[in-house]
C-alpha positions in Angstrom: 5.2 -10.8 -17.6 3.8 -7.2 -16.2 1.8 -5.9 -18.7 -1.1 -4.1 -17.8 -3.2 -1.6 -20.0 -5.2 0.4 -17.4 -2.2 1.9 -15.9 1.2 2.9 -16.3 4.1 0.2 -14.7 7.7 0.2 -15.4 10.9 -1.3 -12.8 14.2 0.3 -13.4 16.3 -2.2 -13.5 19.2 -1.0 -11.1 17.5 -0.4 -8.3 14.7 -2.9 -8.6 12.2 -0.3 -7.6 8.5 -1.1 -9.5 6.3 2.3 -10.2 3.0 1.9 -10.9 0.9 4.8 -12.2 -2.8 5.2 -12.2 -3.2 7.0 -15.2 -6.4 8.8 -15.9 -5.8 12.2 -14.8 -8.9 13.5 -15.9 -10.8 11.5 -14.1 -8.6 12.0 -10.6 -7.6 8.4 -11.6 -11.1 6.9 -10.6 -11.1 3.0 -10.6 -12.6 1.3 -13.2 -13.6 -2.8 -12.7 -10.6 -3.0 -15.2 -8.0 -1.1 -13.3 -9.2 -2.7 -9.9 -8.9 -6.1 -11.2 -5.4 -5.6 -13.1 -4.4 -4.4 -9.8 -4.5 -7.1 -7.7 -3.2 -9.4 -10.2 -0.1 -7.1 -10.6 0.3 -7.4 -7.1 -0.1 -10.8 -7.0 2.6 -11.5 -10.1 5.0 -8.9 -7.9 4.9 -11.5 -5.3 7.5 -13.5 -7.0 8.7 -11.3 -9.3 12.6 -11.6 -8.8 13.8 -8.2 -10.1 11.6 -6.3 -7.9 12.8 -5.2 -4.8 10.2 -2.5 -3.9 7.4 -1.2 -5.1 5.7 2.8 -5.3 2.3 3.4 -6.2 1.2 6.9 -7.2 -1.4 8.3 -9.4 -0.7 11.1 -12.2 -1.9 14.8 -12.2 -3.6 16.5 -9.5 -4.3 13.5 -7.2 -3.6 9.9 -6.3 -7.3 8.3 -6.4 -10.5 9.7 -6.0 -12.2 6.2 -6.1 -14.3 4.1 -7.6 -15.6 5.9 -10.6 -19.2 7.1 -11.0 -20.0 6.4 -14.0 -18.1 3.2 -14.9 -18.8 1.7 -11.6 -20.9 3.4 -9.4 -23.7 4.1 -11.9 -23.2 -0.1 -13.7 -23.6 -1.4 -9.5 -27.7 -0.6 -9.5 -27.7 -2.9 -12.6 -26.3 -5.9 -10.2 -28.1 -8.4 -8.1 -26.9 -9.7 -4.8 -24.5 -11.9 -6.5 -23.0 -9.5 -9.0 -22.4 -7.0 -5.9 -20.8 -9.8 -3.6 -18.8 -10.2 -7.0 -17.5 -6.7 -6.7 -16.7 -6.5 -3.5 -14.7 -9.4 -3.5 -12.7 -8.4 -5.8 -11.9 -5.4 -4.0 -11.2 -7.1 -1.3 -8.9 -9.2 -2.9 -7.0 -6.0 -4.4 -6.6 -5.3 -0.5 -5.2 -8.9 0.3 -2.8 -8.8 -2.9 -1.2 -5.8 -1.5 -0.8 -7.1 2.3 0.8 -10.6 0.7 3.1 -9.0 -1.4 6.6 -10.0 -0.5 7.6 -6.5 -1.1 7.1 -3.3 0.7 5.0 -1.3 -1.1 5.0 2.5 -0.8 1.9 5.0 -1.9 3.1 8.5 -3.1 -0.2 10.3 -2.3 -0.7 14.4 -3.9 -4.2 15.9 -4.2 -7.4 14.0 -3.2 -6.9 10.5 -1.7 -10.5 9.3 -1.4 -12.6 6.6 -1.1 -10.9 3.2 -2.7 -8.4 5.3 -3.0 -7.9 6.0 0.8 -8.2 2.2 1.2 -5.5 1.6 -1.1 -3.6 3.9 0.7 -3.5 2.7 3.8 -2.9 -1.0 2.6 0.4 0.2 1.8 2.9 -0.8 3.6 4.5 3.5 3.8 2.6 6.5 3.3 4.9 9.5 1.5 2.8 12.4 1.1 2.6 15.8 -0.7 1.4 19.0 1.5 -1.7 18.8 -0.9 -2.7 15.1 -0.3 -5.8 15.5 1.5 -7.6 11.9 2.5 -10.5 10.6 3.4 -13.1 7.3 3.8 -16.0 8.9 2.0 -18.2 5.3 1.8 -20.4 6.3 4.7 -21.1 9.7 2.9 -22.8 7.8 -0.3 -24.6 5.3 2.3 -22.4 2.6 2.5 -20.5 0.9 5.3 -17.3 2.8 6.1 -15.9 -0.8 6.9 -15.1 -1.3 3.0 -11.7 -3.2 1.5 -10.5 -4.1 5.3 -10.4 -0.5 6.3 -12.2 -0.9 9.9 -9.3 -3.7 9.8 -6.3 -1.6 9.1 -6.9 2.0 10.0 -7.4 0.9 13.6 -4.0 -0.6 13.9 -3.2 2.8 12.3 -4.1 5.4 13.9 -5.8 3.8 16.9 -9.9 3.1 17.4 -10.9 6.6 18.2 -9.8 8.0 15.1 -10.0 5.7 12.7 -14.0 5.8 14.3 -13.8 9.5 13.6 -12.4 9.0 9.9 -15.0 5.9 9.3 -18.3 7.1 10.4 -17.7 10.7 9.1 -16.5 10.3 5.6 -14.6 13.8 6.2 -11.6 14.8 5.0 -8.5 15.3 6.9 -5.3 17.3 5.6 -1.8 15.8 4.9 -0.8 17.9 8.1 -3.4 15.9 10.2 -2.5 12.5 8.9 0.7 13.0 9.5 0.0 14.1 12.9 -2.1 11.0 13.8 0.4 8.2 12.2 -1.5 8.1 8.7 1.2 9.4 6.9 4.5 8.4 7.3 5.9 11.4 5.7 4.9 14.9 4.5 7.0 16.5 1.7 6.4 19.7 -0.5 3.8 19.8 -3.4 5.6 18.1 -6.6 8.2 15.5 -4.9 6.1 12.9 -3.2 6.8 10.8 -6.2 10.9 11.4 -5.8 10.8 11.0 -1.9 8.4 7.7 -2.2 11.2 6.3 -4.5 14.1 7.6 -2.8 12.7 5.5 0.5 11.9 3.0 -2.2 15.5 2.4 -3.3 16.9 2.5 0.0 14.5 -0.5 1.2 15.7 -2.5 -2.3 19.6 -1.9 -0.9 18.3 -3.8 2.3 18.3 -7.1 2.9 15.3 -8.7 1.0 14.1 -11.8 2.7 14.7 -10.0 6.4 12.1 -7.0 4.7 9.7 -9.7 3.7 9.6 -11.7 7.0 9.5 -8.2 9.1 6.0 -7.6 6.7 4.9 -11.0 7.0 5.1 -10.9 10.6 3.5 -7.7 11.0 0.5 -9.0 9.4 0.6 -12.5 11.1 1.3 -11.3 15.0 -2.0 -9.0 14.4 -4.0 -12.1 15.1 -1.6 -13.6 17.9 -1.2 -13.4 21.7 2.1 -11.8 23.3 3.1 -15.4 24.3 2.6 -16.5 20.1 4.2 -13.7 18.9 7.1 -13.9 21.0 7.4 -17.7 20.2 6.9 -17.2 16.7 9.7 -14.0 16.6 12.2 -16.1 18.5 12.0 -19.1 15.9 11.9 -17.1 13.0 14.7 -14.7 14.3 17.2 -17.9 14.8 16.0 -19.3 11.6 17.9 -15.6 10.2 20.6 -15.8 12.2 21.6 -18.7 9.5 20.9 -16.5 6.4 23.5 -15.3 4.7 22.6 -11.6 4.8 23.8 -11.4 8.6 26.9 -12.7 7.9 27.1 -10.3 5.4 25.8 -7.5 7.5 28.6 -8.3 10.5 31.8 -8.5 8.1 30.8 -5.6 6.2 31.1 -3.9 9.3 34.8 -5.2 10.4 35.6 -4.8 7.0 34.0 -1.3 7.1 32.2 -1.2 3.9 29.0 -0.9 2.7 26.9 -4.7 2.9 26.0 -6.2 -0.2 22.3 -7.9 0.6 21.0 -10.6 -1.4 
């Protein structure tokens, strides 16, 4: 069972759509070691977790996530040897992987400051929905740290392309919503106050779709980055036919003759 204690979570039960809420709007919902760590083993359980289609991620107040927090982590990490670091950022890391493996899309409903971890987050999502107000940026490089931190000189690349995602890494600066948009960041760029609705509108229609055709287009968009042309086509072709025999496309063409809506499974 989903239980966590650091944030809000909750599924609604026709629509199969998973929120979860970072909930410390006083603190621009900085991440503590607790939060980080029940993150990634939400994500995780959501894997397999039957009744959930799709999943939105937003943060309360007035922004999504500002971060690791200063005092609870930033200030505790000069108290750390090598090993105890490494144990950090691992973890991290790992938050990062548990989003990427989930089976099911996953959509961030960003409003205010997107910063830091919280850019990373982000942008391991698999759909970026926006508010006017949702400025972002990849401040590690600004507190003299690598701006290659949770996979993000992995992902932003593949993103927005090398130049930029150079730009964004090695500055720290913040961009607007209007600029991410522009450069592929953000998939969408809605008014101030219904990010949250629009993220779980998109939500809701990807939990209509077919499920297991979702999951395999994610998988393979994170397989195929490490392929050749020649693999990726090979592995498509093979896992195309092997859908062809699911019953969802079956579905998919009488629902059409019949002209009704499909019911996916």
């Amino acid at each position: 069972m989903i239980d966590p204690s650091s944030f809000r979570f909750g599924v609604e039960g026709s629509t199969g759509v998973a929120t979860i809420t970072l909930d410390r709007p006083d603190r621009l919902n900085a991440l503590t070691f607790e939060i980080y760590d029940e993150l990634r083993h939400t994500f995780y359980a959501l894997h397999d977790e039957e009744r959930v289609r799709a999943v939105v991620i937003t943060g309360s107040g007035r922004g999504f996530c500002s971060g690791g927090d200063v005092e609870d982590i930033i200030g505790r990490l000069f108290e750390r040897d090598m090993r105890g670091l490494l144990e950090f950022t691992r973890m991290t890391c790992d938050l990062v992987l548990s989003i990427r493996r989930c089976r099911k899309p996953v959509i961030a409903a960003l409003n205010g400051t997107v910063a830091g971890a919280g850019a990373v987050i982000a942008t391991a999502c698999d759909l970026r929905v926006a508010a006017e107000s949702a400025k972002i940026a990849y401040l590690f490089t600004r507190v003299g740290l690598s701006g290659a931190d949770m996979g993000a000189a992995w992902m932003l690349p593949r993103i927005v392309g090398l130049a930029k995602a150079s730009e964004l890494l090695m500055t720290g600066d913040f961009i607007s919503a209007e600029e991410a948009h522009r450069i592929g960041l953000y998939n969408r760029v809605v008014d101030d106050g219904t990010s949250l609705d629009a993220a779980t509108e998109l939500a809701e229609k990807l939990s209509r779709g077919p499920s297991f055709a979702i999951e395999i287009t994610k998988d393979a968009l994170n397989r195929e980055a490490h392929m050749d042309l020649v693999s990726a086509l090979e592995a498509e072709a093979q896992i195309q036919a092997a859908l062809m025999l699911h019953p969802d496309f079956r579905e998919s063409y009488d629902a059409f003759v019949e002209k009704r809506d499909p019911e996916f499974l």
